[in-house]
N, C-alpha and C positions, 0 to 999 in steps of 0.2 A: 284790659278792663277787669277792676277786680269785683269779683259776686261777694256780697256779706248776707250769708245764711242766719235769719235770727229765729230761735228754737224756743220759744216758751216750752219748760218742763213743771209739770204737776202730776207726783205720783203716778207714774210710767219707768216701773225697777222693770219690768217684764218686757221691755220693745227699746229700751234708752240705748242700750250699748248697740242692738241694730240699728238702730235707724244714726246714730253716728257713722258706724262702720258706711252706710249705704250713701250719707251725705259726702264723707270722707273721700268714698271712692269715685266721683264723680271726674272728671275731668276737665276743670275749667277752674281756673284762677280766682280763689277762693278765701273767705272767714268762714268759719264755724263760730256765731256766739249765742251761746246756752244761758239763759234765767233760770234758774231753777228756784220755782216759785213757795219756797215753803214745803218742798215735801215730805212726807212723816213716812214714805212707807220701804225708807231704804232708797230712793232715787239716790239724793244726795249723796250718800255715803259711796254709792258705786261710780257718782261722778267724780269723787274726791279721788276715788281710787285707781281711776284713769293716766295710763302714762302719759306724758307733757307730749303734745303733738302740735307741730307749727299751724299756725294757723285757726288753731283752737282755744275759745276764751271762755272758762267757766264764770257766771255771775250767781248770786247767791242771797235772796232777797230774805230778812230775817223771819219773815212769818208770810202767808199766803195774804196776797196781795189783790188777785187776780190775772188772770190772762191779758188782759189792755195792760196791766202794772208792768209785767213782763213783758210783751210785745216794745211798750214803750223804752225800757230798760235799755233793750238790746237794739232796737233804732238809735239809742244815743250814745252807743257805746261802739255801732259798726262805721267800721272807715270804706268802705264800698263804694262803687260809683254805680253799682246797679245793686238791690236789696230785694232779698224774698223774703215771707214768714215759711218757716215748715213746721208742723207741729210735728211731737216727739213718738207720736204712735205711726201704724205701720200704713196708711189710709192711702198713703201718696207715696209714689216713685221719684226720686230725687234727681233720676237721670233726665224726665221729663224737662229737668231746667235748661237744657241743648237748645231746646225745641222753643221755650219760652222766651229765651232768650235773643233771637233771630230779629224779629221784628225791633226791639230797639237795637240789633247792632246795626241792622240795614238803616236806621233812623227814622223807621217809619214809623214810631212809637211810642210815647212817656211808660207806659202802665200795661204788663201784660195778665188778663185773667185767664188762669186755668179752667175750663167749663167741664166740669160731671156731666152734666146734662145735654149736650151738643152733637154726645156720636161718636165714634170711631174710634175708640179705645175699650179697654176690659174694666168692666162696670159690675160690682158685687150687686145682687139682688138684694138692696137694704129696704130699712123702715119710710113706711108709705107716706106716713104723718111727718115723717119729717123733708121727704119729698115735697109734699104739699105746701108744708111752710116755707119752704125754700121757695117753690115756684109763687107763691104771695107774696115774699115780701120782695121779688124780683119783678116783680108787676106796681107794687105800689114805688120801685125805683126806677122803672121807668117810664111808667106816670108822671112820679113827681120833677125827674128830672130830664126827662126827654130824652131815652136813650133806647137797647136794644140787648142789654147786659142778659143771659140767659141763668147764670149762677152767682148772686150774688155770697152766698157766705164760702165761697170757695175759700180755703187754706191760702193756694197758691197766686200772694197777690204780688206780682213785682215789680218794679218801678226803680226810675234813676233817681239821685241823690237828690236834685232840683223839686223832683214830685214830693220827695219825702220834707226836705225844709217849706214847703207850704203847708203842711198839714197841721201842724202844730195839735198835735192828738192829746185829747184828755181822758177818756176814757179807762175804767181800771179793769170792767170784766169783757164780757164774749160780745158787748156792744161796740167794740172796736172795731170788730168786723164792719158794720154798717158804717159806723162813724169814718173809717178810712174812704168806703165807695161813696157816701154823700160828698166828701169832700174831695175827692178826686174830681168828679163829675162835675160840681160846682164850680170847680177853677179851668175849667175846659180842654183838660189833659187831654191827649191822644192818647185812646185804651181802645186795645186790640184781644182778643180773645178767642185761646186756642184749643182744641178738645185733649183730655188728658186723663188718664186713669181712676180708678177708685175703686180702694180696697176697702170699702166700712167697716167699721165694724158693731156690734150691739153693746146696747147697756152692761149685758153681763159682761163682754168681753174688756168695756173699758169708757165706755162713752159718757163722756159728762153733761153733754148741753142740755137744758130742758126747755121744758115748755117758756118758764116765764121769762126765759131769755130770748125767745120768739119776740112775745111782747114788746118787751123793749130795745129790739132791734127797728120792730115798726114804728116806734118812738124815736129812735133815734134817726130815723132816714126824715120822719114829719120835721121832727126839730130841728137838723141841719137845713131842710129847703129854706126857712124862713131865716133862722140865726146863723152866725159862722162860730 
Protein backbone atom coordinates (compact mmCIF):
# COMPACT_ATOMS: atom_id res chain seq x y z
CA UNK A 1 0.00 0.00 0.00
CA UNK A 2 1.62 3.01 -1.18
CA UNK A 3 1.59 6.30 1.51
CA UNK A 4 1.60 9.86 -0.68
CA UNK A 5 3.18 12.40 1.72
CA UNK A 6 1.83 15.93 0.45
CA UNK A 7 4.06 18.88 1.87
CA UNK A 8 2.93 22.26 1.29
CA UNK A 9 6.08 24.54 1.39
CA UNK A 10 6.02 28.41 2.14
CA UNK A 11 9.44 30.06 2.91
CA UNK A 12 10.80 27.22 5.32
CA UNK A 13 14.84 27.48 3.64
CA UNK A 14 15.80 26.73 7.53
CA UNK A 15 13.68 23.26 8.30
CA UNK A 16 13.06 22.08 4.20
CA UNK A 17 16.04 19.87 3.74
CA UNK A 18 15.21 18.28 7.30
CA UNK A 19 12.12 17.60 7.27
CA UNK A 20 12.68 15.87 3.81
CA UNK A 21 15.61 13.94 5.11
CA UNK A 22 13.08 12.79 8.13
CA UNK A 23 10.11 12.03 5.68
CA UNK A 24 12.65 10.18 3.45
CA UNK A 25 13.72 8.13 6.19
CA UNK A 26 10.66 6.65 7.12
CA UNK A 27 10.01 3.18 6.45
CA UNK A 28 6.94 2.42 4.63
CA UNK A 29 6.11 2.54 1.01
CA UNK A 30 5.99 5.90 -0.07
CA UNK A 31 5.71 9.59 -2.37
CA UNK A 32 7.11 12.64 -1.29
CA UNK A 33 5.06 15.50 -3.18
CA UNK A 34 6.38 18.97 -2.31
CA UNK A 35 4.16 22.44 -3.59
CA UNK A 36 6.36 24.94 -3.09
CA UNK A 37 4.04 27.68 -2.68
CA UNK A 38 5.68 30.85 -3.97
CA UNK A 39 8.65 31.11 -1.86
CA UNK A 40 10.91 34.37 -2.07
CA UNK A 41 13.27 33.47 0.73
CA UNK A 42 15.60 30.85 -1.07
CA UNK A 43 13.12 27.71 -0.25
CA UNK A 44 12.74 27.06 -3.87
CA UNK A 45 16.18 27.45 -5.12
CA UNK A 46 17.33 24.77 -2.40
CA UNK A 47 14.51 22.59 -3.63
CA UNK A 48 15.88 22.90 -7.15
CA UNK A 49 19.10 21.99 -5.84
CA UNK A 50 17.99 18.83 -4.54
CA UNK A 51 19.54 15.44 -5.96
CA UNK A 52 16.70 13.40 -8.05
CA UNK A 53 15.44 11.03 -5.43
CA UNK A 54 12.86 8.11 -6.32
CA UNK A 55 9.92 8.73 -5.03
CA UNK A 56 10.21 12.54 -4.78
CA UNK A 57 8.01 15.10 -6.95
CA UNK A 58 8.90 18.77 -6.61
CA UNK A 59 5.69 21.18 -7.77
CA UNK A 60 6.21 24.76 -8.10
CA UNK A 61 3.28 27.16 -8.11
CA UNK A 62 4.16 30.50 -9.95
CA UNK A 63 3.30 32.95 -7.22
CA UNK A 64 1.88 32.43 -3.45
CA UNK A 65 -1.29 30.96 -3.81
CA UNK A 66 -1.90 29.86 -0.39
CA UNK A 67 -1.72 26.61 1.80
CA UNK A 68 -5.37 24.97 0.53
CA UNK A 69 -3.67 26.03 -3.20
CA UNK A 70 -0.90 23.83 -2.37
CA UNK A 71 -2.55 21.16 -0.08
CA UNK A 72 -4.86 20.82 -3.15
CA UNK A 73 -2.02 20.77 -5.72
CA UNK A 74 -0.36 17.93 -4.32
CA UNK A 75 -3.84 15.87 -3.56
CA UNK A 76 -4.08 15.90 -7.36
CA UNK A 77 -0.96 15.11 -8.18
CA UNK A 78 -0.48 11.95 -5.50
CA UNK A 79 -0.99 8.51 -6.71
CA UNK A 80 -1.34 6.89 -2.96
CA UNK A 81 -3.94 4.76 -1.84
CA UNK A 82 -3.48 6.23 1.73
CA UNK A 83 -2.46 10.24 1.85
CA UNK A 84 -1.22 12.51 4.57
CA UNK A 85 -0.63 16.36 4.70
CA UNK A 86 2.89 17.15 6.68
CA UNK A 87 3.79 20.50 6.84
CA UNK A 88 7.52 21.50 5.89
CA UNK A 89 8.51 22.79 9.50
CA UNK A 90 9.81 20.66 12.21
CA UNK A 91 6.36 20.56 14.50
CA UNK A 92 5.61 16.78 13.65
CA UNK A 93 7.58 13.53 13.58
CA UNK A 94 7.12 11.71 10.39
CA UNK A 95 7.79 8.25 11.91
CA UNK A 96 4.56 8.87 13.76
CA UNK A 97 2.99 7.72 10.28
CA UNK A 98 3.73 3.67 11.62
CA UNK A 99 1.31 4.43 14.18
CA UNK A 100 -1.28 6.28 12.17
CA UNK A 101 -1.28 4.16 9.82
CA UNK A 102 -2.57 0.85 11.68
CA UNK A 103 -6.02 1.47 11.99
CA UNK A 104 -6.81 1.69 8.32
CA UNK A 105 -4.53 -1.31 7.59
CA UNK A 106 -6.53 -3.30 10.12
CA UNK A 107 -9.72 -1.74 8.14
CA UNK A 108 -10.94 -0.33 11.00
CA UNK A 109 -10.65 3.11 9.41
CA UNK A 110 -11.32 5.78 6.42
CA UNK A 111 -9.52 8.84 8.30
CA UNK A 112 -6.79 8.92 10.93
CA UNK A 113 -6.39 12.26 13.08
CA UNK A 114 -3.24 12.85 14.97
CA UNK A 115 -4.41 14.54 18.40
CA UNK A 116 -1.82 17.10 20.27
CA UNK A 117 -4.08 17.45 22.77
CA UNK A 118 -5.05 13.73 23.92
CA UNK A 119 -1.77 12.61 25.96
CA UNK A 120 0.84 10.37 25.85
CA UNK A 121 3.46 11.69 23.73
CA UNK A 122 6.17 14.82 24.08
CA UNK A 123 4.24 17.93 23.92
CA UNK A 124 6.35 21.49 23.63
CA UNK A 125 4.76 24.03 26.14
CA UNK A 126 3.34 26.41 23.23
CA UNK A 127 1.02 29.56 22.85
CA UNK A 128 -2.13 29.56 25.21
CA UNK A 129 -4.41 31.52 22.62
CA UNK A 130 -3.86 29.26 20.22
CA UNK A 131 -4.59 26.32 22.44
CA UNK A 132 -7.76 27.93 23.17
CA UNK A 133 -8.81 28.38 19.69
CA UNK A 134 -8.07 25.08 18.78
CA UNK A 135 -10.09 23.79 21.71
CA UNK A 136 -13.27 26.33 20.22
CA UNK A 137 -13.37 25.61 17.27
CA UNK A 138 -13.23 21.66 18.10
CA UNK A 139 -16.27 22.16 20.21
CA UNK A 140 -18.11 24.17 17.73
CA UNK A 141 -17.22 20.82 15.40
CA UNK A 142 -18.52 18.66 17.46
CA UNK A 143 -21.55 20.60 18.04
CA UNK A 144 -22.26 21.07 14.82
CA UNK A 145 -21.46 17.79 13.62
CA UNK A 146 -22.05 15.22 16.34
CA UNK A 147 -18.73 13.93 17.08
CA UNK A 148 -15.74 13.65 19.70
CA UNK A 149 -12.75 14.90 17.40
CA UNK A 150 -10.38 16.48 20.22
CA UNK A 151 -7.77 18.29 17.71
CA UNK A 152 -9.29 19.53 15.00
CA UNK A 153 -6.53 21.71 13.14
CA UNK A 154 -4.01 19.02 13.49
CA UNK A 155 -1.42 18.84 10.39
CA UNK A 156 -1.66 15.14 10.53
CA UNK A 157 -4.78 14.35 8.53
CA UNK A 158 -4.75 10.79 6.72
CA UNK A 159 -7.04 9.15 4.77
CA UNK A 160 -7.59 6.59 1.82
CA UNK A 161 -7.85 7.48 -1.68
CA UNK A 162 -11.97 6.91 -1.71
CA UNK A 163 -12.08 9.71 1.38
CA UNK A 164 -10.05 11.90 -0.58
CA UNK A 165 -12.34 11.68 -4.09
CA UNK A 166 -15.41 12.77 -1.98
CA UNK A 167 -14.01 15.84 -0.89
CA UNK A 168 -13.78 17.83 -3.70
CA UNK A 169 -11.80 20.77 -1.80
CA UNK A 170 -11.93 24.40 -2.65
CA UNK A 171 -10.28 26.09 -0.43
CA UNK A 172 -6.85 28.16 -1.17
CA UNK A 173 -5.67 29.21 2.40
CA UNK A 174 -5.28 27.70 6.22
CA UNK A 175 -9.30 27.11 6.00
CA UNK A 176 -8.59 23.82 4.42
CA UNK A 177 -7.93 22.61 7.56
CA UNK A 178 -11.67 22.87 8.55
CA UNK A 179 -13.08 22.43 5.19
CA UNK A 180 -11.36 18.86 4.82
CA UNK A 181 -12.84 17.73 8.88
CA UNK A 182 -16.43 19.47 7.93
CA UNK A 183 -16.44 17.33 5.06
CA UNK A 184 -15.05 14.22 6.22
CA UNK A 185 -17.68 14.22 9.03
CA UNK A 186 -20.57 15.00 6.88
CA UNK A 187 -19.99 12.11 4.61
CA UNK A 188 -19.88 9.75 7.60
CA UNK A 189 -16.21 8.48 7.28
CA UNK A 190 -14.85 6.07 9.85
CA UNK A 191 -12.22 8.67 11.75
CA UNK A 192 -10.13 7.27 14.29
CA UNK A 193 -7.75 9.33 16.37
CA UNK A 194 -4.38 8.73 17.73
CA UNK A 195 -2.07 10.73 20.28
CA UNK A 196 1.17 12.06 18.63
CA UNK A 197 3.84 14.45 19.35
CA UNK A 198 4.30 18.15 19.01
CA UNK A 199 7.10 20.16 18.60
CA UNK A 200 5.63 24.08 18.17
CA UNK A 201 7.03 26.34 17.48
CA UNK A 202 6.51 30.49 18.01
CA UNK A 203 5.94 33.32 15.65
CA UNK A 204 9.67 34.28 15.87
CA UNK A 205 10.75 30.85 15.15
CA UNK A 206 8.44 30.54 12.18
CA UNK A 207 4.77 30.32 12.60
CA UNK A 208 2.45 31.77 10.27
CA UNK A 209 -1.21 31.27 11.21
CA UNK A 210 -3.19 34.24 12.82
CA UNK A 211 -5.78 35.19 14.50
CA UNK A 212 -8.06 36.00 11.41
CA UNK A 213 -7.69 32.51 10.13
CA UNK A 214 -9.20 31.42 13.45
CA UNK A 215 -12.25 33.31 12.27
CA UNK A 216 -12.68 31.85 9.28
CA UNK A 217 -12.15 28.40 10.21
CA UNK A 218 -15.27 28.97 12.50
CA UNK A 219 -16.86 30.01 9.27
CA UNK A 220 -15.89 27.44 7.44
CA UNK A 221 -17.08 24.34 9.72
CA UNK A 222 -20.74 26.85 10.06
CA UNK A 223 -20.77 26.89 6.15
CA UNK A 224 -20.00 23.25 5.38
CA UNK A 225 -23.01 22.06 8.10
CA UNK A 226 -25.59 23.55 5.94
CA UNK A 227 -23.89 23.63 2.23
CA UNK A 228 -21.51 20.90 0.72
Amino acid sequence: MLLSVIMPVYNEVATIEEIIRRVLAVDIPKELVIVDDGSTDGTREKLRSLPLSEGLRIICHPRNLGKGAAVRTGLAEAKGDVLVIQDADLEYDPQEFHELMKPILRGDADVVYGSRLSGGRPQRVYLFWHRVANKILSLTLNILYNTTLTDMETCYKMFTRPVLESLHLRADGFDIEPEITAKIFKRDWRVYELPISYYGRTYREGKKIKFWDGVMAMWTLIKYRFVD
